[in-house]
C-alpha positions in Angstrom: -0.5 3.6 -29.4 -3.9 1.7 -30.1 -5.9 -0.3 -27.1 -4.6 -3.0 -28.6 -1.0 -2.0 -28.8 -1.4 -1.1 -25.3 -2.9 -4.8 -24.4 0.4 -6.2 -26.5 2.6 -4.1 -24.3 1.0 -5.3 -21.2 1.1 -9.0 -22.4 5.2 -8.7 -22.8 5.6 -7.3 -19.5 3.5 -10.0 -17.6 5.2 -12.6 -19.6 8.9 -10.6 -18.3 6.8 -11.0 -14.5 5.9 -14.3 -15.0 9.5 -15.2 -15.7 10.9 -13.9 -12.3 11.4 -9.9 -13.1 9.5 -7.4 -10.3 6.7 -5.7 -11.7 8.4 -2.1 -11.5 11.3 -3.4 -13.1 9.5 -5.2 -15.9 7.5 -1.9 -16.8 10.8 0.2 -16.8 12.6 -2.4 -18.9 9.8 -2.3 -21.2 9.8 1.6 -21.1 13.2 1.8 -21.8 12.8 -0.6 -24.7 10.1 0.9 -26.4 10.8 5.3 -26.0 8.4 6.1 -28.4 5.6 5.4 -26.2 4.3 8.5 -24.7 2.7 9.1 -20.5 -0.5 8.3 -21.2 0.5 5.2 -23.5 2.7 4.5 -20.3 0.6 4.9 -17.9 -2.5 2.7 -19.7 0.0 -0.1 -20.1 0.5 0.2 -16.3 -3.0 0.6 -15.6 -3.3 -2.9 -17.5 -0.4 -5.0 -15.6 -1.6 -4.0 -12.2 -5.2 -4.8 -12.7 -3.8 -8.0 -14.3 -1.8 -8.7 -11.3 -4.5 -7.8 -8.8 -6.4 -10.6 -10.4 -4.3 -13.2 -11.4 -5.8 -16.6 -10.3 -9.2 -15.1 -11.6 -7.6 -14.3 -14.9 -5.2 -17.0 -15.1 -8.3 -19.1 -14.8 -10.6 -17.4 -17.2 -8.2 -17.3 -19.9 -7.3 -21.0 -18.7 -2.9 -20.4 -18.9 -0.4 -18.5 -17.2 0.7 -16.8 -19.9 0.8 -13.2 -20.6 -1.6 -13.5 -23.0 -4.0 -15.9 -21.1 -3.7 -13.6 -18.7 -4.9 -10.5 -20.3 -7.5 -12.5 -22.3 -9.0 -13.4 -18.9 -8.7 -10.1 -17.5 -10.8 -8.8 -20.9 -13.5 -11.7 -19.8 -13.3 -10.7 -16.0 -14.2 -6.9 -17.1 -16.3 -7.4 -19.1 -14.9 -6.9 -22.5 -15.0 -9.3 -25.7 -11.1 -10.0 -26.1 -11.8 -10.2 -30.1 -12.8 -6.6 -29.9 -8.4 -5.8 -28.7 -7.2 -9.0 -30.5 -7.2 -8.6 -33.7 -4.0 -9.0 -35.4 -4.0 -5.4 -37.2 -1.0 -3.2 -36.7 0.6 -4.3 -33.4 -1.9 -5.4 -31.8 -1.9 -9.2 -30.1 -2.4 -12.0 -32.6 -6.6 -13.1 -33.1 -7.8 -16.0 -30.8 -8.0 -19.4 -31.9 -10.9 -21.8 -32.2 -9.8 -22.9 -28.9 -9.4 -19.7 -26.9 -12.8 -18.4 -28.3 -14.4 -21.3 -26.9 -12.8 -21.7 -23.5 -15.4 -21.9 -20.7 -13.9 -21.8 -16.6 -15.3 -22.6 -14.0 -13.2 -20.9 -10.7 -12.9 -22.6 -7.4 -14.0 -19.8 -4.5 -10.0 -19.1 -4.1 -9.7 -18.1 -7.5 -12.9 -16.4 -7.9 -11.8 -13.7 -5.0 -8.2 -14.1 -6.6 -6.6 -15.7 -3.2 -3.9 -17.7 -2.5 -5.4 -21.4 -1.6 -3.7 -22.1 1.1 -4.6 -18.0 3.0 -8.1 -18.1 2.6 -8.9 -19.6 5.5 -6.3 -17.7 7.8 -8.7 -14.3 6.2 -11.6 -16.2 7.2 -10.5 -16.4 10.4 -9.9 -13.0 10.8 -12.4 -11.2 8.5 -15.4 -13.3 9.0 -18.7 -12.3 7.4 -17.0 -9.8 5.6 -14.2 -12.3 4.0 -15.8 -11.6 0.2 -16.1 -8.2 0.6 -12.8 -7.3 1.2 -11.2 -9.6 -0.8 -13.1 -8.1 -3.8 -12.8 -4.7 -2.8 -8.5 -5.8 -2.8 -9.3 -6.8 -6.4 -9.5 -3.1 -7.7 -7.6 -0.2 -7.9 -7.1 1.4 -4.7 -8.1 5.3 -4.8 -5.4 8.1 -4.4 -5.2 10.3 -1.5 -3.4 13.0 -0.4 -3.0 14.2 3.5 -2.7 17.9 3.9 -0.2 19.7 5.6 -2.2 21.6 7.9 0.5 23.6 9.9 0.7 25.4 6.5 -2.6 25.4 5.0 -5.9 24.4 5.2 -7.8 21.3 3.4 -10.3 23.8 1.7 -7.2 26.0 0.4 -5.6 22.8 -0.9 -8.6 21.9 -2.6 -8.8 25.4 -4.9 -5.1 25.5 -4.9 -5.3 21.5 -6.5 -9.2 22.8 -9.0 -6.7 25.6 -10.3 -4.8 22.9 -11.9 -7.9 20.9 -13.1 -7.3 17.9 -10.2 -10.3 17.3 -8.8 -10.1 16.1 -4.9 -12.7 15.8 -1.7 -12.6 15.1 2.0 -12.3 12.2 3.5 -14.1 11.1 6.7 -11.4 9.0 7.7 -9.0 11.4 8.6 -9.0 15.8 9.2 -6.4 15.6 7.0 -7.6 13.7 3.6 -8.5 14.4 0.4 -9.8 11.7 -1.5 -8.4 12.8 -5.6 -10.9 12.0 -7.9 -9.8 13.4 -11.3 -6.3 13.8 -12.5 -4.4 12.1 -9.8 -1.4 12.0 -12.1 -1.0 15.5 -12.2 -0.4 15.5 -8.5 3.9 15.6 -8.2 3.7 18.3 -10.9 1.4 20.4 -9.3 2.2 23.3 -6.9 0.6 22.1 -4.0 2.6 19.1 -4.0 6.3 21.1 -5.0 4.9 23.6 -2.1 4.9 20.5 0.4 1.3 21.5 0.6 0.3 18.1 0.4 2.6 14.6 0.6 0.3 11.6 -1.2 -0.7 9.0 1.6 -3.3 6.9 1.9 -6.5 7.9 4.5 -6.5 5.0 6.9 -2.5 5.5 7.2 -3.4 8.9 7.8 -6.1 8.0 10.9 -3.1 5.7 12.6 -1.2 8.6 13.3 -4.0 10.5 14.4 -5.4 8.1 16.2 -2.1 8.4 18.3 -3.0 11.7 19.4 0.2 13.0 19.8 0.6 16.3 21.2 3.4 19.2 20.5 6.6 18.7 22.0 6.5 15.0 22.6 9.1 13.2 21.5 8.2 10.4 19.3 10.4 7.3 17.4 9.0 6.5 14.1 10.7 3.1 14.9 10.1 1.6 11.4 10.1 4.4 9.4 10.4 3.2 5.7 10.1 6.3 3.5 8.6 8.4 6.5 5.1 9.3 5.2 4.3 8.7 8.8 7.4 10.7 10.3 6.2 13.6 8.3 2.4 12.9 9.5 3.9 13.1 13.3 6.1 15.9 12.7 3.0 18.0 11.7 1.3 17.3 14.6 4.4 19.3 16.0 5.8 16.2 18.1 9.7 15.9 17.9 10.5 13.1 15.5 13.1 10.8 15.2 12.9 8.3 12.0 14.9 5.2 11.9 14.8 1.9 9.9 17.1 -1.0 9.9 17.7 -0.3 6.2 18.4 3.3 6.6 18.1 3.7 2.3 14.7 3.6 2.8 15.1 6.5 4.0 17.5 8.7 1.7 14.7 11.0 0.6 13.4 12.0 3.8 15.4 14.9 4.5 14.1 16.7 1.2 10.5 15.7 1.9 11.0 17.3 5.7 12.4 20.5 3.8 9.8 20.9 1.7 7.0 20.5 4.1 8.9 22.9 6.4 9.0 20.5 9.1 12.4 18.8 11.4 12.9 15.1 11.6 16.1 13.6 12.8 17.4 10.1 11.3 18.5 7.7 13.0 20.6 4.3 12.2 20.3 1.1 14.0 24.1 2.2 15.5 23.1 5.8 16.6 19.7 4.8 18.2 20.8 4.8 21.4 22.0 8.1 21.6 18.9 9.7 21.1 17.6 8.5 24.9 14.4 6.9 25.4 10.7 8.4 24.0 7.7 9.3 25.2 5.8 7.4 22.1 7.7 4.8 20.2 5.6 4.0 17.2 6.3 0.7 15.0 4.3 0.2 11.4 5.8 -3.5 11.7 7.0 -5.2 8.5 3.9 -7.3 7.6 2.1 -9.1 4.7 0.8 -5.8 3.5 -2.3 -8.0 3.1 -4.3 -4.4 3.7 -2.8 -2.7 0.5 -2.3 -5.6 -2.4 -4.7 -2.9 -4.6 -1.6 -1.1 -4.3 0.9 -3.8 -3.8 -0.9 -6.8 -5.7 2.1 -8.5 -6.6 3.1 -9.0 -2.8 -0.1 -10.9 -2.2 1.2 -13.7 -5.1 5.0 -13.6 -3.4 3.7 -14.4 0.3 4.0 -18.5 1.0 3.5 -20.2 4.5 7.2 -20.2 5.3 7.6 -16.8 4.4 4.5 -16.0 6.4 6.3 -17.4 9.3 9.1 -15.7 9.3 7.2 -12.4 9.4 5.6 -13.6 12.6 8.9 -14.0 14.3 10.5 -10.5 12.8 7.3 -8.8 14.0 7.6 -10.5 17.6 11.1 -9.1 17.1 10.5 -6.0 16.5 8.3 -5.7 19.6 10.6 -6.9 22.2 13.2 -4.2 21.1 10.5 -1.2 22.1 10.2 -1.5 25.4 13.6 -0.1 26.0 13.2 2.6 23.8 10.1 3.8 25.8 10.1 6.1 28.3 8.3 5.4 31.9 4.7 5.9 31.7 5.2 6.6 27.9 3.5 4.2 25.6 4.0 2.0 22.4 2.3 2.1 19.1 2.5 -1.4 17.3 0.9 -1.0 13.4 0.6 -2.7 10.4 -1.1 -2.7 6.9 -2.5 -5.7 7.1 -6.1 -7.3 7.8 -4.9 -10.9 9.3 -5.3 -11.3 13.0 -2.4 -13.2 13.7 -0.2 -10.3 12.4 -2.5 -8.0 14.6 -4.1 -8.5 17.7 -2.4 -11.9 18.3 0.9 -10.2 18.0 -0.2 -7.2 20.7 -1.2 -10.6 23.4 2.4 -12.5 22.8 3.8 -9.1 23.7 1.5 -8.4 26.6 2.3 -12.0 27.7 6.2 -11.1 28.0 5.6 -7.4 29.7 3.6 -7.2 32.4 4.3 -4.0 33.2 2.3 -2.5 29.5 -1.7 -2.7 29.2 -3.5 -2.4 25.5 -5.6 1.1 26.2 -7.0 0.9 22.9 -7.1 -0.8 18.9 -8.6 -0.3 15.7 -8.7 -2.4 13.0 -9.3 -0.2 9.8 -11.0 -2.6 6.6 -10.8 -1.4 2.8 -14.4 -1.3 3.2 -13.5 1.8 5.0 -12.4 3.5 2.0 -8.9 3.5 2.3 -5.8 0.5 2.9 -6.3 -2.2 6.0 -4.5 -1.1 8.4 -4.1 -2.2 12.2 -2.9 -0.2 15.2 -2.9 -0.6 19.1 -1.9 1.5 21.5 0.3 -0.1 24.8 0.9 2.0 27.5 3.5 1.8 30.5 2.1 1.1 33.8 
């Protein structure tokens, strides 16, 4: 496929998005649709829709429609390319611009500009301050790829000539012992050795300092409470604690036990009925469902999706969440509260409501991990028994 093919294909899939389809599902329909596209043709036309959706208002508003093809004419503007250059009309690529498009001139409110909900902005203000911009710009492009190393089996330097051998290109990352930053080929990853080895699982670096800022030792038993697809469970379990991973929506998950295998590690799994019979722990860790307002590089779409009311809700499921750890929690053990997002209220004003209601826990520490870091937003505090 041509660059412009590939910004046609990208066009039809925001304009199956815009409609109401996911984003994943939109791409597969359109991959099942259109089999004669190869990987890289594939994964270009990815590349496109997720910068596209990473910057929607912006683009919506420099292409002045929401439209697929608005859209991607804005995006073009936004980066820095001449849409007439990609569409032309030739072959299958989209149609040329009119009079009108060619002479369209925006100009973006401040909520736009850093591609932001109107109605959030100042609830990131509030909690990112001076460096409000900067983060929400640094959310505006692709977030890098990471992988944490399993070092009960190898070492990060042996992971990195195992990785070169295969032409993928990776460095450490000062964010955690156990990253490595990927800086060329990062889609040769699940083919490669190292990863079929359970050398290395991908994860992202500040998800990987959480769990070592936990410092868990070998032997401990620890609930991964909201354990998702378990990159954190297999983080823990390589620290050699005793894991247990559970999730309300035990589906989540279903791939778990292979992943464990191959990294030649034991977690048990739990469901919300057979939680109790696994006792109490002496570290209950919860990555609490949140806005995810840390990784929307990763997850743009979820940034678009989140509404006051829905913001609300997360509030109380978090709160929730919270209230049910305590009697998981061993005396004198201690509670990990976590999520992937940068907005206070999800964070630090969650850990003083619980504080509030249990007297008997004290905050011993908390960091607050920015994109400006290098890797996702992510927020962990650490509440210990009295």
């Amino acid at each position: 496929m041509t660059p412009s093919a590939r910004v046609a294909a990208a066009i039809e899939i925001l304009d199956d998005y815009l409609s109401g389809t996911p984003a994943e599902q939109a791409l597969t329909g359109w991959a099942r649709r259109h089999r004669f596209a190869g990987s890289k043709d594939r994964a270009a036309i990815r590349d496109h829709v997720f910068d596209a959706l990473r910057r929607l208002r912006s683009a919506a508003g420099l292409g002045a429609g929401k439209t697929g093809r608005a859209i991607m004419i804005g995006l073009m503007r936004g980066q820095g390319v001449d849409p007439d250059t990609l569409f032309t009309g030739e072959g299958h690529a989209p149609a040329p611009l009119t009079d009108q498009e060619r002479s369209l001139t925006a100009t973006l409110s401040r909520a736009e500009r850093l591609d932001c909900p109107d109605w959030l902005l100042p609830q990131v203000e509030d909690s990112l301050g001076p460096e409000t911009e900067a983060v929400l710009e640094a959310l505006r492009h692709r977030a890098p790829v990471f992988l944490r190393v399993n070092t009960t089996r190898t070492t990060r330097e042996e992971v990195q000539r195992t990785l070169a051998q295969e032409g993928i290109v990776a460095q450490p990352h000062p964010l955690a012992s156990t990253a490595l930053e990927v800086l060329e080929n990062p889609r040769k990853i699940s083919g490669s050795q190292a990863f079929l080895q359970g050398l290395v699982e991908l994860q992202d670096a500040a998800s990987q300092a959480v769990v070592e800022s936990l410092q868990v030792k070998p032997g401990q038993r620890v609930l991964d409470y909201c354990a998702g697809g378990g990159g954190k469970a297999l983080a823990l379990a390589s620290l050699g604690a005793e894991v247990v991973a559970h999730d309300i929506a035990p589906a989540r998950m279903k791939d778990l036990p292979a992943r464990a295998e191959r990294a030649g590690c034991k977690i048990d799994i739990s469901t919300p009925d057979t939680l109790r019979d696994f006792g109490s722990f002496d570290l209950v860790f919860a990555d609490a469902p949140c806005s995810g307002s840390g990784s929307w590089r990763r997850a743009p779409q979820g940034k678009w999706l989140l509404t006051p009311d829905r913001f609300a809700t997360l509030l109380e499921t978090q709160r929730m969440v919270l209230s049910q750890l305590p009697a998981l929690t061993s005396s004198g053990g201690a509670i990990a509260y976590a999520t992937c997002s940068v907005l206070q209220p999800e964070n630090r004003g969650q850990v003083d409501w619980f504080l509030t209601h249990h007297a008997d826990f004290t905050m011993v520490c908390e960091r607050q991990f920015s994109p400006l870091d290098g890797g996702d937003g992510f927020y962990i505090a650490r509440l210990e028994g009295k």
